[in-house]
Legacy VTK file of the C-alpha trace (Angstrom):
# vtk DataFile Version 3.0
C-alpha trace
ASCII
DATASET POLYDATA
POINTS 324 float
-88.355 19.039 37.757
-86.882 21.570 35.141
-86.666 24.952 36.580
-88.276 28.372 35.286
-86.689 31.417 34.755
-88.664 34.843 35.132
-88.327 38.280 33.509
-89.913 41.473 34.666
-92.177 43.181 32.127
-92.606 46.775 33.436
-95.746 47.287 30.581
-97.306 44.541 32.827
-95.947 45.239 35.995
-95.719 41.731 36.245
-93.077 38.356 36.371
-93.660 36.648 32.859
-92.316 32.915 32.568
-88.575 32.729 29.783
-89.813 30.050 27.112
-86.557 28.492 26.227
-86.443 26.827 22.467
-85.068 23.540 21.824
-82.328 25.588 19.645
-81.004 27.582 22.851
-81.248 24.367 24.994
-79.061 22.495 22.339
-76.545 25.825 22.077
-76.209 26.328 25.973
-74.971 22.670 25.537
-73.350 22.644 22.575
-70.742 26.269 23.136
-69.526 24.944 26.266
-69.163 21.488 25.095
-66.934 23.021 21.931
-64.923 25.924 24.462
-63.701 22.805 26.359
-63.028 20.537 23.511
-60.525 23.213 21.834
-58.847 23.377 25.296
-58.643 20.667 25.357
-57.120 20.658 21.954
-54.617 23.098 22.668
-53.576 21.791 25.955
-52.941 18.567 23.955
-50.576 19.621 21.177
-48.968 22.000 23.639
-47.594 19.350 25.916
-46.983 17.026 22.654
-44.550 19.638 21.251
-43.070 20.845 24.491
-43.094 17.598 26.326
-42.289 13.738 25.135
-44.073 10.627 26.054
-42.946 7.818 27.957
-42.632 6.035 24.598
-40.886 8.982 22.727
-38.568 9.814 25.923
-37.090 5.738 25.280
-36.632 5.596 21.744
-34.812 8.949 22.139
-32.947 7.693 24.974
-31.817 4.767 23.003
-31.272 7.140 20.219
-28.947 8.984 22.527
-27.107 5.839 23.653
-26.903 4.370 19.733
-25.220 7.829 18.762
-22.971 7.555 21.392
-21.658 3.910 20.590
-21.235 5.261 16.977
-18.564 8.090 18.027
-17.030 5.392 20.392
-16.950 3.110 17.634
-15.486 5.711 15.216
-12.681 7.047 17.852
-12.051 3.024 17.851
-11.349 3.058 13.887
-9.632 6.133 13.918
-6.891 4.462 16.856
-7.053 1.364 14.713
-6.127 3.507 11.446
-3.565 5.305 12.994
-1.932 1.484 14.221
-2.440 0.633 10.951
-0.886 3.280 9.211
2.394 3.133 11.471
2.471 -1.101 10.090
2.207 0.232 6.810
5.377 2.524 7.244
7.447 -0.218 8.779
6.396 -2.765 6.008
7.348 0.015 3.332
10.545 0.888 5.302
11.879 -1.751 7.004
10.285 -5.448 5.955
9.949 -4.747 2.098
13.277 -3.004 2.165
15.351 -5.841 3.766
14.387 -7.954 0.783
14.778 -5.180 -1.412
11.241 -5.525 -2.720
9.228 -2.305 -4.247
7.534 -0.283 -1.567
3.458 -0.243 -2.064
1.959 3.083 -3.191
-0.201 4.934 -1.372
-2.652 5.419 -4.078
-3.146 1.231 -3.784
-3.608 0.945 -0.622
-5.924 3.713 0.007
-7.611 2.556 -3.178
-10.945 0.515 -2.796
-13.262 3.226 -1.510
-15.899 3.082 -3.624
-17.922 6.657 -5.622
-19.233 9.720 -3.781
-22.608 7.982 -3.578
-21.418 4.959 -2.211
-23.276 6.221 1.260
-25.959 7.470 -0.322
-28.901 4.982 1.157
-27.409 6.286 4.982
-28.133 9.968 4.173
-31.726 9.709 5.469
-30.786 9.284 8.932
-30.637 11.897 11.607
-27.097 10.962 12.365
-26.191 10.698 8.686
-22.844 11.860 9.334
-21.589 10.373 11.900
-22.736 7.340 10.280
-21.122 7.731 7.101
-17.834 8.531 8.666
-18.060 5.717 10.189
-19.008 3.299 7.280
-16.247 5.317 5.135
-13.491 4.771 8.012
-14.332 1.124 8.380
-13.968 0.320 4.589
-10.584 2.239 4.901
-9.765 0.241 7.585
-10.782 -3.258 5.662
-9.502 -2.316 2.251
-6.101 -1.160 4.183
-5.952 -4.498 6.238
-6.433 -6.378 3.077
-3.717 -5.065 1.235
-1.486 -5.162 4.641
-2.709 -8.994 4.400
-1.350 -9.576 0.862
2.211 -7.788 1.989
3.156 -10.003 4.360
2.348 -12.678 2.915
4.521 -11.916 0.090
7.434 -10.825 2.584
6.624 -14.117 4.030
7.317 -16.039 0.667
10.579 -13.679 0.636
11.529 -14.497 3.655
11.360 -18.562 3.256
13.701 -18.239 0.387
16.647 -16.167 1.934
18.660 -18.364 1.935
18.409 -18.687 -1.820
17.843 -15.007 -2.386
21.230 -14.220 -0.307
22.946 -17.097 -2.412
21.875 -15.230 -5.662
22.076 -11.335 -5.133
25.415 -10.199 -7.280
27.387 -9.882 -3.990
31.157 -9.780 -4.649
33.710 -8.062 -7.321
33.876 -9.957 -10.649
37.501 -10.050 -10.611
40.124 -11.461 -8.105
41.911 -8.733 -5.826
44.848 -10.354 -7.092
44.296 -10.008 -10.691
42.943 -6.535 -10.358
45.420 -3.597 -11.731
42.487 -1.160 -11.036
39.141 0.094 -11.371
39.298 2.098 -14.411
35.648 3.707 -14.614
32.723 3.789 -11.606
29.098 3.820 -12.580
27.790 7.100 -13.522
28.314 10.484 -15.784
32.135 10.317 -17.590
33.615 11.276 -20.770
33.500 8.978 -23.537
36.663 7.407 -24.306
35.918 7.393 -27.960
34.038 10.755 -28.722
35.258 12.221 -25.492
31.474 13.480 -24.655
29.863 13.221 -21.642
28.085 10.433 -21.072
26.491 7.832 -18.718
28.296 4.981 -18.028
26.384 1.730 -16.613
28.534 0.120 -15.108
32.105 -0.328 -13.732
35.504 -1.072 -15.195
37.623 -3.145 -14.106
41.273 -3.487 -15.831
43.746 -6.180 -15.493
45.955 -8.425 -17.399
43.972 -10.506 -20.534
42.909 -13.896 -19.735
42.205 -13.463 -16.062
39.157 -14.990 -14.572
35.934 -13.193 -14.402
33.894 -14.843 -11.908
30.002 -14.674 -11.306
29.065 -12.684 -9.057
26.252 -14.888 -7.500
24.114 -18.188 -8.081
22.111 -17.822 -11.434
21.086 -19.328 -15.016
22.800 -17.838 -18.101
20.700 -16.471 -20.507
23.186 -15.121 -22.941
26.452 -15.890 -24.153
27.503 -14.278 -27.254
29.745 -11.486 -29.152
27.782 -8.423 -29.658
28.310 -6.208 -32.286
27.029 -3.051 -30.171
29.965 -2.591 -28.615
29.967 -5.342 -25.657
31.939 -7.672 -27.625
32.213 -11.343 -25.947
29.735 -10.940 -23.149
27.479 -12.772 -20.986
24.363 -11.878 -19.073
23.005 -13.738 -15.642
19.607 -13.859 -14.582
19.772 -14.383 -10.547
16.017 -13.767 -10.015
14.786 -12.026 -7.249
14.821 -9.222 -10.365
18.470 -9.015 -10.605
20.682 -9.687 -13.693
24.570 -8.977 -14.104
26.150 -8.659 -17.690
30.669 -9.295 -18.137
31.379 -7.698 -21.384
34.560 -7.442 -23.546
35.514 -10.794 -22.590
38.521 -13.211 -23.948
37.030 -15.963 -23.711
33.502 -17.548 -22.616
33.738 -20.598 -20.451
29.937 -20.938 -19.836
26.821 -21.177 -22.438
22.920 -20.215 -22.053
21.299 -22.405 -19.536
23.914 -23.217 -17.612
23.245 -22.530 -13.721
26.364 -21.002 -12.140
27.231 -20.417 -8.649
28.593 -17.487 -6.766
33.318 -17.522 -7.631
32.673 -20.049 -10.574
34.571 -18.791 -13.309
32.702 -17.939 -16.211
35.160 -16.488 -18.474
38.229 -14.666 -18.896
38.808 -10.297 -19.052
39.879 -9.074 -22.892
39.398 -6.584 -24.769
36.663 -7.723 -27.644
34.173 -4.884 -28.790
34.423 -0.955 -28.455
37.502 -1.362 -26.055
40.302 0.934 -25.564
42.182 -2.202 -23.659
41.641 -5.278 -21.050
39.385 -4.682 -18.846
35.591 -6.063 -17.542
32.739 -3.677 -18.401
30.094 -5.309 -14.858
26.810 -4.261 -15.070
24.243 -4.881 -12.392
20.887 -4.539 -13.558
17.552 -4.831 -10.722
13.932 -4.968 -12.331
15.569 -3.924 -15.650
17.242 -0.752 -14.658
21.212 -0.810 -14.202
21.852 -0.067 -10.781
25.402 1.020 -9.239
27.488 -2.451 -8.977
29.860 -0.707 -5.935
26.574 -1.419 -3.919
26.789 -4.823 -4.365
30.113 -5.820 -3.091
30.474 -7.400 0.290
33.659 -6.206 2.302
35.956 -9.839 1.795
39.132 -10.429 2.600
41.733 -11.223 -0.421
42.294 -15.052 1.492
38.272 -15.728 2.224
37.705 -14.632 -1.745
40.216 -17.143 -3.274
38.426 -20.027 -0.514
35.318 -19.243 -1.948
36.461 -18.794 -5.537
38.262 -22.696 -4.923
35.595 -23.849 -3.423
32.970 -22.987 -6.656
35.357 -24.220 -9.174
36.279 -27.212 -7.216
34.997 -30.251 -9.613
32.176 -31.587 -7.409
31.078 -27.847 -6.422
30.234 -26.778 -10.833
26.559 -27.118 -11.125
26.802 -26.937 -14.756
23.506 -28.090 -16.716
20.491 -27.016 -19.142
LINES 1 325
324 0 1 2 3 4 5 6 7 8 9 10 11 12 13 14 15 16 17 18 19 20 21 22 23 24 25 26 27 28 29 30 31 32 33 34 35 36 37 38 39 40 41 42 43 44 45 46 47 48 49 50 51 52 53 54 55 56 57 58 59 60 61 62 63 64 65 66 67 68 69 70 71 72 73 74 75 76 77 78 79 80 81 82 83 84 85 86 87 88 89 90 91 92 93 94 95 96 97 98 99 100 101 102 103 104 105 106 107 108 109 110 111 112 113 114 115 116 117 118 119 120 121 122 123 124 125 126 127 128 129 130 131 132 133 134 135 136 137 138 139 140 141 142 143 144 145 146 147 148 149 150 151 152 153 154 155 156 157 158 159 160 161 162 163 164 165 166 167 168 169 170 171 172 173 174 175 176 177 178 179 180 181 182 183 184 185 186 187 188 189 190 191 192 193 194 195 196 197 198 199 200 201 202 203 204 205 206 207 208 209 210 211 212 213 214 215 216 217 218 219 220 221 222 223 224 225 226 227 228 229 230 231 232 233 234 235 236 237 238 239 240 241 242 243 244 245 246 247 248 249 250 251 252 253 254 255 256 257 258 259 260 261 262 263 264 265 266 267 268 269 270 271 272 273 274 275 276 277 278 279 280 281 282 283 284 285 286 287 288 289 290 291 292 293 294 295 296 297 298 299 300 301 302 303 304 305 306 307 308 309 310 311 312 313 314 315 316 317 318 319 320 321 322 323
C-alpha cells in the first residue's frame, strides 16, 4: 500500500494529503537513476586509464618480454659484427695478402643496405627503433657474411693452385751471379742517361758481358718477342698469370717466340745492347695487374751453386717445355 505524505496548511489549520504527479514519480526515479549511472561512468574510465585489465596487463607483459628479446637479439648482432669485422681484417691483412691478391674495399662490403626508407613499413610500431636497428644490423651482418663468403672462396681457389702460383711468380735475378758485372740502375727516380733529366725508371739494370744468358724469371707463356722501336730494342714480355708479367729488353739475341711456355732458369735469350742503350746490359721489368712494380722485391735469397742447379736443371733437354 503506497504511502501518503502530509503538509500543514496553517489557513486551514489542518494536515492536507501531497498529490504526487506521474512526472515527479518518474523524476524521483529517473535523477537518481542518472547520478549513479555517471558514477558509475566516471568510476569506469578512471580505473580504465589508471589501471589495466587482466587482458591488457598480458599483452603488455608480453610486450615487455618481446622488447626485451629484441635488445638481446641486437647486443647478439652487434658481438657477431664486431667477430665479423675482426675476419674481415685478417682476410684483408693476412689471407688475401699471402697470395698477394687486392684487399676488398670497405665501401663493397658495407655496400648492400638498401635506401633510407628501406624500414619504412616498421615505423608504426611502438618499438620502431629498436626494431629497425635491429633489421638494419642484421642486413649488415648478412650482406657482410656474404661478401666474407665469396673471399674465401676465392682465397680457397688461390690456395689450391700454390703450387702453380709459387712456380710462376718472377722469383729470381734474370742474370747468373756469375755473369753479372753489376747492377747498373734500381727501380725508381734517376737521371736520364740520354737527356740527363730526371726521370722514372721501371725497372732494373743489369750489366754484363754481351751474349750472356738472360733467364726467365718464373714459369709462363710468351706473349711477345720482338725489336721495338721505342727504345726496348730486342725484347720479350712473359705473362705468368696470377697478374704478373716480366719484360728483358735490349737483348742480343731471342731464343724463345710468342706462345712458347717457359719455365723458371730456362734461358730465353742473351744480354746486348739493341735499342736506346748506352751499353750491355738487361733493362727487367716486373709488372703486377699492369703497373711495374720494384723487381728487387722479387728475388729470392739463392746461393750462386743452388742457381746454376736450377738454371741446369730448366735447360736440361727433357726439362724445356717449349710449345704453342
Amino acid at each position: 500500500m503506497e504511502k501518503k505524505k502530509y503538509r500543514y496548511n496553517p489557513s486551514t489549520l489542518s494536515f492536507e494529503t501531497i498529490e504526487v504527479t506521474a512526472y515527479k514519480k518518474f523524476a524521483n526515479v529517473l535523477i537518481p537513476f542518472v547520478y549513479s549511472l555517471v558514477i558509475a561512468l566516471i568510476v569506469f574510465f578512471t580505473y580504465n586509464h589508471f589501471f589495466d585489465t587482466p587482458k591488457e596487463k598480458i599483452l603488455k607483459r608480453e610486450n615487455a618480454e618481446i622488447a626485451l628479446k629484441f635488445e638481446m637479439f641486437e647486443k647478439k648482432l652487434k658481438d657477431a659484427n664486431l667477430l665479423l669485422e675482426d675476419i674481415q681484417k685478417r682476410d684483408n691483412l693476412t689471407y688475401r695478402a699471402i697470395f698477394d691478391a687486392d684487399t676488398i674495399p670497405n665501401a663493397l662490403r658495407m655496400g648492400g643496405m638498401g635506401g633510407a626508407s628501406r624500414y619504412d613499413d616498421l615505423r608504426e610500431f611502438s618499438k620502431s627503433d629498436l626494431i629497425i636497428s635491429v633489421a638494419s644490423m642484421l642486413d649488415q651482418v648478412t650482406w657482410k657474411t656474404y661478401i666474407q663468403s665469396k673471399s674465401f672462396d676465392e682465397v680457397v681457389g688461390l690456395a689450391k693452385n700454390k703450387e702453380q702460383m709459387i712456380l710462376r711468380i718472377p722469383a729470381i735475378q734474370p742474370v747468373s751471379v756469375a755473369d753479372l758485372t753489376r747492377i747498373s740502375d734500381y727501380f725508381g727516380y734517376r737521371r736520364d742517361p740520354f737527356k740527363r733529366n730526371r726521370k722514372f725508371h721501371q725497372g732494373m739494370d743489369f750489366a754484363g758481358p754481351k751474349g750472356s744468358p738472360i733467364y726467365a724469371t718464373g714459369n709462363g707463356r710468351v706473349i711477345s718477342a720482338k725489336y721495338s722501336y721505342f727504345g726496348y730494342g730486342n725484347n720479350i714480355i712473359i705473362d705468368h698469370g696470377f697478374g704478373y708479367k716480366t719484360r728483358y729488353a735490349h737483348l742480343n739475341a731471342i731464343s724463345v717466340k710468342v706462345g712458347d711456355t717457359v719455365t723458371r732458369g730456362q734461358v730465353i735469350g742473351e744480354l746486348g745492347n739493341s735499342g736506346r742503350s748506352t751499353g750491355p746490359h738487361l733493362h727487367y721489368e716486373v709488372i703486377y695487374r699492369n703497373k711495374v712494380v720494384d723487381p728487387l722485391n722479387y728475388f729470392n735469397d739463392m746461393k750462386p751453386e743452388e742457381y746454376d742447379m736450377m738454371v741446369k736443371k730448366a735447360n736440361a733437354p727433357d726439362s724445356l717445355q717449349v710449345g704453342s
